[in-house]
C-alpha positions in Angstrom: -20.4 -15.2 10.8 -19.7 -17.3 7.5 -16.0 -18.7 6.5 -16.3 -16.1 3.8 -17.4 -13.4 5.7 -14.4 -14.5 7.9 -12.3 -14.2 5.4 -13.2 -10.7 4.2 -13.0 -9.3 7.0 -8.9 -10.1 7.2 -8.7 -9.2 3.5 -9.8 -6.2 4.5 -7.8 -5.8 7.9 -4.2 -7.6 6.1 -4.8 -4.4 3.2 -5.3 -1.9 5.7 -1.9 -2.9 7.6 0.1 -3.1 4.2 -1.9 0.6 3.3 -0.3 2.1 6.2 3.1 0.5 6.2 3.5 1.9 2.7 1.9 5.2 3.2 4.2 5.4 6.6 7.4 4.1 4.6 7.0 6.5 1.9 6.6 9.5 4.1 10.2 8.3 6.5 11.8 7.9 2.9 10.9 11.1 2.0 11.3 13.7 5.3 13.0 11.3 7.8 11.7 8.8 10.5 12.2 11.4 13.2 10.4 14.1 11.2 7.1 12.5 10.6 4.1 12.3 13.4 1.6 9.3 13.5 -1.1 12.0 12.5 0.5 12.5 9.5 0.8 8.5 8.7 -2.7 8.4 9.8 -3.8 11.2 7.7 -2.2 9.8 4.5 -3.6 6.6 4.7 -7.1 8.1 5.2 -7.8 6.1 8.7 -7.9 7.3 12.4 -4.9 7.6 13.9 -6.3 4.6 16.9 -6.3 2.9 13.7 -2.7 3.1 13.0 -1.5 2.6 16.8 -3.6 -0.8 17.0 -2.1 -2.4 13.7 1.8 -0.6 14.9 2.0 0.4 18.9 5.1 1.9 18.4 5.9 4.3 15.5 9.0 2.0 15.3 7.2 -1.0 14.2 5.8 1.3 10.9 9.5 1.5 9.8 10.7 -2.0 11.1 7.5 -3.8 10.7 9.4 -7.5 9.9 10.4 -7.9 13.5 8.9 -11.0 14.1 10.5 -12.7 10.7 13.8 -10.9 11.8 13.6 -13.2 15.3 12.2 -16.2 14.6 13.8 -16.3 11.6 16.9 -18.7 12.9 15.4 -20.1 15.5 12.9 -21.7 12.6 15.8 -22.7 11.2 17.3 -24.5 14.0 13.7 -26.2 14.6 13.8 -27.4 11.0 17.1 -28.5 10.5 17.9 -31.7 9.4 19.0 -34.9 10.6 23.0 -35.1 11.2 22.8 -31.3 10.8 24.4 -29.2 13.5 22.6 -25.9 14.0 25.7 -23.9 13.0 25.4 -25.7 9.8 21.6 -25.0 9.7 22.1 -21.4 10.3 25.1 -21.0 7.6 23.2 -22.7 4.8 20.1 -20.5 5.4 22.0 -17.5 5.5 23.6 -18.6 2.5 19.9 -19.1 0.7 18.9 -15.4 2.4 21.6 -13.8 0.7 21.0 -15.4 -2.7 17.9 -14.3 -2.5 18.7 -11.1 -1.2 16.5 -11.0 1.7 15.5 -8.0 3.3 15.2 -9.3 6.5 19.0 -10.0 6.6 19.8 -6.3 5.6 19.0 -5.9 2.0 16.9 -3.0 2.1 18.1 -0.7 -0.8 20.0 2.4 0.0 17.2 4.9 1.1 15.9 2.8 3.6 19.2 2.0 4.8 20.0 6.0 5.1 16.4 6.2 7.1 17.4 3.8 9.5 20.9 4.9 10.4 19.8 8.7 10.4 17.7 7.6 13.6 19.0 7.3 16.8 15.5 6.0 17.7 15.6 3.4 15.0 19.0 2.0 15.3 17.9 1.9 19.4 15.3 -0.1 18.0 17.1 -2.5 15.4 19.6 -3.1 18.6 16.6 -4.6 20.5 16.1 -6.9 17.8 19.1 -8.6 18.0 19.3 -8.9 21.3 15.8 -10.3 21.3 17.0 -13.0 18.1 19.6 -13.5 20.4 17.6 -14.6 23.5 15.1 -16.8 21.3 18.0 -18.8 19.7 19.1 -19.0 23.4 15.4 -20.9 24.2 15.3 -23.4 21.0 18.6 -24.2 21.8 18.3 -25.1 25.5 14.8 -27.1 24.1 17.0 -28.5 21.3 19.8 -29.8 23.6 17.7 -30.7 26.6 19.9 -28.5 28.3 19.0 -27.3 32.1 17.0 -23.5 32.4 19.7 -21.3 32.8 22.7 -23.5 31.8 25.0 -21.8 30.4 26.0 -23.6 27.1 22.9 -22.7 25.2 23.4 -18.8 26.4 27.2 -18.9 25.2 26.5 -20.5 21.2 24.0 -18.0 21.0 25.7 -14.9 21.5 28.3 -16.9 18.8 25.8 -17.0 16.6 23.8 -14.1 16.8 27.0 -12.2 17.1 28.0 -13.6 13.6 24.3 -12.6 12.1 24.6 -9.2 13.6 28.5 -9.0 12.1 27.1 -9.5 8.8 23.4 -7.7 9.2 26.0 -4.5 10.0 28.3 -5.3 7.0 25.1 -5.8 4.7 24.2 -2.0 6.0 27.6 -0.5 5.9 28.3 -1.5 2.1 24.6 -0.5 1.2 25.1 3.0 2.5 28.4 2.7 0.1 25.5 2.2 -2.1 27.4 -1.2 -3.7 24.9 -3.1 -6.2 23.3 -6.0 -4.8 25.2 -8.4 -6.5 28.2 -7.1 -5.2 27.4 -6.8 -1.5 26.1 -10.5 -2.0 29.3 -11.2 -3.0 30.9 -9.7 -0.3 28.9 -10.8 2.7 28.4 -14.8 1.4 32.3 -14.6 1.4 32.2 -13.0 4.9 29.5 -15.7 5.8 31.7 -18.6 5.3 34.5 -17.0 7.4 32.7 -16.2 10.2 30.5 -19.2 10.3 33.2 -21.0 10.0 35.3 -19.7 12.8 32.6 -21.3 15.0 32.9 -24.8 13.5 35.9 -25.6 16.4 33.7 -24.8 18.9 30.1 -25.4 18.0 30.3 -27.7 14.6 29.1 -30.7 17.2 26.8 -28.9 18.7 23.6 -29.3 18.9 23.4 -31.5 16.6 20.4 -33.6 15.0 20.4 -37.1 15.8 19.9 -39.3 12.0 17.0 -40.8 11.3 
């Protein structure tokens, strides 16, 4: 098969995943996650419904189909940070940048699709495992970061710090876009809330895990 064949072919397969996501978002927007079958996402995007359970498994991944970005998300960050840079100071400046940019990964979704998620027992379930599973990851880059021992306990305890803080503010983001507060305001709000939160931690983790300088 030819590079350009090669790359048709996950044209093709990348525009059938976004087809479905969009056909499956509009149809939760409109009825409600819980009141809409796989079928019916299938049938609206004019595939098979195999087709729809091989690009999303679970009929929560059509709804919350960013999970990946959602968990890796800070642990990238704490890979990347930068020399003298503690991760808390890693994490609070790219949560800073995400809410200037007002990310949806970080709980900028619009009202609707805030009133989707929260209307699902199912979802929120869901949205739970993904903080716990941003949790655990932070918990593995940090042991690798610190050279710390498998299972020691140090890594286990900044991480629930830290993703305790994200999911403080994830849940604020949510609370005052169901109040359906402007972007701009909730921005305000939450970068304000940011800096307070993050830095609570600085006692405790601002020497943490730190970057050694070039």
């Amino acid at each position: 098969m030819s590079g350009r064949d090669t790359g048709l072919r996950a044209l093709k397969k990348r525009q059938t995943r976004e087809n479905i996501s969009n056909q499956a978002t509009r149809l939760f927007l409109e009825r409600g996650f819980d009141n809409v079958t796989i079928a019916e996402v299938a049938a609206a995007a004019q595939v098979a419904k195999m087709t729809v359970t091989n690009y999303f498994p679970r009929k929560e991944d059509l709804a919350l189909d960013l999970q990946d970005v959602f968990i890796e998300m800070p642990v990238t960050t704490i890979r990347e940070r930068e020399p003298g840079e503690s991760a808390l100071a890693a994490l609070r400046r790219a949560y800073l940048a995400a809410v200037a940019e007002r990310n949806p990964v970080i709980g900028f979704s619009g009202p609707l699709f805030a009133r989707m998620i929260t209307g699902s027992p199912v979802l929120v379930a869901r949205l739970r495992d993904f903080h716990d599973d941003r949790e655990k990851a932070m918990v593995r880059v940090l042991a690798e970061e610190t050279g710390a021992e498998p299972g020691a306990v140090l890594p286990r305890v900044a991480a629930a710090q830290l993703g305790g803080v994200h999911r403080l503010l994830f849940e604020e983001t949510l609370r005052l876009t169901l109040d359906e507060r402007g972007d701009d305001e909730i921005a305000a709000i939450v970068a304000e809330d940011a800096r307070i939160a993050f830095g609570a931690l600085e006692p405790s983790l601002g020497g943490y895990a730190v970057r050694p300088a070039a």
